[in-house]
C-alpha positions in Angstrom: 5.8 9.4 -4.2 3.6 7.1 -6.7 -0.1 8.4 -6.9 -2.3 6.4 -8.7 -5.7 7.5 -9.8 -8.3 6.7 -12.1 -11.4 9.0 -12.6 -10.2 11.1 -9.3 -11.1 15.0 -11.1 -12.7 15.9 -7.6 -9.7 15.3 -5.6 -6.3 14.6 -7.2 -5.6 18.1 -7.2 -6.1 18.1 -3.4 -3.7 14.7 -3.1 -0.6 16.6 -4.9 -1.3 19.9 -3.2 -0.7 18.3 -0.1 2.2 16.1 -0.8 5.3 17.7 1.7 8.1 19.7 0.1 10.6 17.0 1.3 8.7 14.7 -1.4 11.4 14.6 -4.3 9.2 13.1 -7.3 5.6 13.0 -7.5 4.9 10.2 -10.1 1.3 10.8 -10.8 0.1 7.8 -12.6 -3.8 8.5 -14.1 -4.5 5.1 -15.2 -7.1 5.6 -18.3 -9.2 8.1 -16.5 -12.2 8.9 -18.7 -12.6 12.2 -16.7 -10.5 15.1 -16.7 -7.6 13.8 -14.0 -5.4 13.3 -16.8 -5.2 17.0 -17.3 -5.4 18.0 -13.7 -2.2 15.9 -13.4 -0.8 17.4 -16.7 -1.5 21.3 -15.5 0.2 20.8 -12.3 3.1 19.4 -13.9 3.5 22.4 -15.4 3.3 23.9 -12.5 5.3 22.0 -10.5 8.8 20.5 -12.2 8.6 17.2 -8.9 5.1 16.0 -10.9 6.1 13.5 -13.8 2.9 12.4 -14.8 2.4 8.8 -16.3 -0.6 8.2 -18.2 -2.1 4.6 -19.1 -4.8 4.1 -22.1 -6.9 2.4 -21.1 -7.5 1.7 -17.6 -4.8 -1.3 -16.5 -5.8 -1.6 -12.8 -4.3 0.0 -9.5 -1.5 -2.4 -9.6 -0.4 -1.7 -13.0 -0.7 1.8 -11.9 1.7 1.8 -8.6 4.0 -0.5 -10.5 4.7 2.4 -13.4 5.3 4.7 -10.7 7.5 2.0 -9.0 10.0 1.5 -12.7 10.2 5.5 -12.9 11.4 5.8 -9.2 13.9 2.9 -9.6 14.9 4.6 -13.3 15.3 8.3 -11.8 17.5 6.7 -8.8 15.1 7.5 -5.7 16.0 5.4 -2.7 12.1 5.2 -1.1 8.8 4.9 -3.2 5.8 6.0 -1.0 2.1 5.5 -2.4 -0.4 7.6 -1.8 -3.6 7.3 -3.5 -5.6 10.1 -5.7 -8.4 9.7 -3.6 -7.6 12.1 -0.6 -8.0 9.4 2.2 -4.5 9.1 2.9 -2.9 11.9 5.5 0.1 13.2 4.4 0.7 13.6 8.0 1.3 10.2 8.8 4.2 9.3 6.1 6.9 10.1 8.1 6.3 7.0 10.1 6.5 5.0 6.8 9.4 6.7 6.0 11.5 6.4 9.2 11.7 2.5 9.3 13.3 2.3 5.8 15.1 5.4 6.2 16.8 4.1 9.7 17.6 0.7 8.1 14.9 -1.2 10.0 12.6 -2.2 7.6 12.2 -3.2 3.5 8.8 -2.4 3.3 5.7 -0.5 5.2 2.0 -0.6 5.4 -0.2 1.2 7.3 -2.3 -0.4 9.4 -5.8 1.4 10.2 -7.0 -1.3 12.3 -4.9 -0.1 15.3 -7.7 2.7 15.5 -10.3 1.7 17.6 -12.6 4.1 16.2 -12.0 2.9 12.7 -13.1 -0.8 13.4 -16.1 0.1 15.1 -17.0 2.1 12.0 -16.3 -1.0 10.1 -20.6 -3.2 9.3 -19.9 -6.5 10.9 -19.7 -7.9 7.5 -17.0 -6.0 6.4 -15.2 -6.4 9.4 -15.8 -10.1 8.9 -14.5 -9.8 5.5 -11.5 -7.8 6.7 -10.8 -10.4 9.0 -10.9 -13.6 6.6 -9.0 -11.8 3.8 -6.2 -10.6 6.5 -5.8 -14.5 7.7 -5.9 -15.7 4.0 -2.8 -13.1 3.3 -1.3 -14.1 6.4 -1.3 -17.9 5.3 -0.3 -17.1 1.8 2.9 -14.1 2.5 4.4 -15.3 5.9 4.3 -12.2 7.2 1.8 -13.6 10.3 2.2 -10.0 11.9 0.4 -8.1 9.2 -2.9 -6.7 10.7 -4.7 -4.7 7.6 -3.1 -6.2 4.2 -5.4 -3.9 2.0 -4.4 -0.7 3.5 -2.5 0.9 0.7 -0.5 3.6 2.3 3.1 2.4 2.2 6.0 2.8 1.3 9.7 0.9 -0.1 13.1 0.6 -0.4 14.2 0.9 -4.1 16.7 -1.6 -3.2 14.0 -3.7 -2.5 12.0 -3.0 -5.8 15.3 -4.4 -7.3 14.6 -7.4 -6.0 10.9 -7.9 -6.7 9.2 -9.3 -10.5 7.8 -5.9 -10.8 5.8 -7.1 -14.4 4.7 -10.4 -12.1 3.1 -8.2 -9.5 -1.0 -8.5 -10.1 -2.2 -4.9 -11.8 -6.0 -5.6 -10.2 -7.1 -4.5 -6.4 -5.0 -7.5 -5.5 -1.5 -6.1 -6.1 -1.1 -5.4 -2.3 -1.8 -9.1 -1.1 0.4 -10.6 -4.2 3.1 -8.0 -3.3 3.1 -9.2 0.2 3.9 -12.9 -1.2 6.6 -11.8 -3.2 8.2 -9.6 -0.2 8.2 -12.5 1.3 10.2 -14.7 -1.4 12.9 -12.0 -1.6 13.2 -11.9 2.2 12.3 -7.9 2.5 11.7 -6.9 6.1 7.9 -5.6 7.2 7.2 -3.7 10.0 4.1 -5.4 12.3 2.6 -2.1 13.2 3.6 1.9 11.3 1.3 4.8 12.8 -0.9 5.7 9.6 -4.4 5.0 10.4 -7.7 5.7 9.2 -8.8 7.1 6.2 -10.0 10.2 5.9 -14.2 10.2 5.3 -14.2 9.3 1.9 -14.3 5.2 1.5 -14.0 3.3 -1.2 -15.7 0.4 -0.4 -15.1 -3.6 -1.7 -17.9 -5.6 -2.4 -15.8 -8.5 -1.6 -15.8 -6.9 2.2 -18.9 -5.5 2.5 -21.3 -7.7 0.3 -24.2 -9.0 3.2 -26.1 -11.7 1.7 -29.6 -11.6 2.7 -31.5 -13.7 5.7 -28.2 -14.3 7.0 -27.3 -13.3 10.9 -24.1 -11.2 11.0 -20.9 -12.3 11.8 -18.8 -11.5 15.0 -16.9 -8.4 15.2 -13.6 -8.4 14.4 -11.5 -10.1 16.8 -8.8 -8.4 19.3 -5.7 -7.6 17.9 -2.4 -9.1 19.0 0.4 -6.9 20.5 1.7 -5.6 17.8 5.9 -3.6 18.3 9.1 -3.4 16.8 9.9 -5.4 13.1 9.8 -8.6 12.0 12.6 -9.3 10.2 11.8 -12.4 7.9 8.2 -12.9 8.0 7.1 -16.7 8.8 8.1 -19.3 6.5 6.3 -20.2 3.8 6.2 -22.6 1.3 8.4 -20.8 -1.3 10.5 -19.6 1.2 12.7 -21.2 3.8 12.9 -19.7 7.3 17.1 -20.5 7.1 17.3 -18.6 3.7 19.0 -15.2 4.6 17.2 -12.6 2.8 18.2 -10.6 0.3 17.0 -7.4 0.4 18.7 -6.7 3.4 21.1 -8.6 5.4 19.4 -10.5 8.3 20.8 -9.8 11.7 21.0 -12.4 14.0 
């Protein structure tokens, strides 16, 4: 499990009390928190010998931050690397349907996808629904993976076997590792699941001014639109322009 948190006192301890016993590592990653989550993470390493905590100085970015977790999984042989973030938002409850995919040879790589809650997108301002909605299609354009419904959701989960594959120090380290990582995914051939089960975040929201920014006198936009069907996995994605739709992958062998 990669946790990466920057300036997350208030609730990282929450986020590795809650991590189930079946968890194997815990590689708590506080990325050049100015506030006192580096100790937090220190003291309950301590405590608990699963926590190997990682620190950056300074602050490097989420990406940078999931990515160290990523090298120390692959180095200390684990076989899946979830993410959870220090926030608290993400249920522990719903990992097992990230894990299940991978573990059952199915998929490469999961995402949870809070947009299959109803609830959750009628929480979401028209604005950042319309945000949600353009940055989802952009994504969708640049990966291949045309069955991805919430790109910036960043509960997931991976196949070290597929981290083998991937340019790990290529990866963006900003808020826009998940959308990069999609692309490269895609270029390695990994298998991503259209829909896991994870869905909304618990109250606390980080929002993204690139989302939610409203710029004044103009009308909102439309709600989001209605989601496709979404079932099963796709195994390749949709072709892109680094990738051709003949080219077997290689994280996992394709299966006619």
């Amino acid at each position: 499990m990669v946790v990466p948190a920057y300036n997350e006192e208030e609730l990282i301890g929450e986020v590795l009390d809650g991590i189930p016993d079946y968890v194997a590592k815990v590689y708590a990653v506080n990325d050049g928190s100015s506030d006192r989550t580096g100790e937090i993470i220190d003291d309950y390493a301590r405590r608990d010998p699963r926590i190997v905590p990682i620190h950056h100085s300074p602050n490097r970015g989420v990406g940078a931050a999931i990515t160290s977790g990523y090298k120390r999984a692959v180095a200390d042989g684990m076989e899946i690397a979830a993410v959870m973030a220090g926030d608290n938002q993400m249920d522990p409850a719903y990992l097992p349907a990230l894990l299940d995919p991978i573990v059952e040879g199915r998929a490469d790589y999961t995402k949870g996808n809070r947009l299959i809650n109803e609830a959750y997108r009628k929480g979401m301002s028209p604005w950042r629904s319309f945000g949600n909605s353009l940055l989802t299609f952009l994504t969708k354009i640049a990966s291949g993976y045309w069955q991805m419904m919430d790109p910036q959701n960043g509960y997931t989960a991976i196949s070290v076997k597929a981290l083998a594959e991937l340019p790990l120090d290529s990866i963006y380290q900003g808020y826009g590792y998940c959308n990069n990582l999609l692309i490269w995914l895609n270029i390695c051939g990994c298998r991503v699941p259209r829909r896991c089960d994870p869905g909304p975040l618990r109250p606390r929201e980080v929002q993204d001014p690139l989302l939610d920014l409203h710029p004044p006198g103009l009308p909102s936009p439309p709600q989001q639109l209605p989601l496709p069907p979404q079932d099963e996995v796709h195994p390749d994605g949709f072709p892109t322009p680094w990738r051709s739709s003949t080219r077997p992958g290689r994280c996992s062998p394709r299966s006619e």
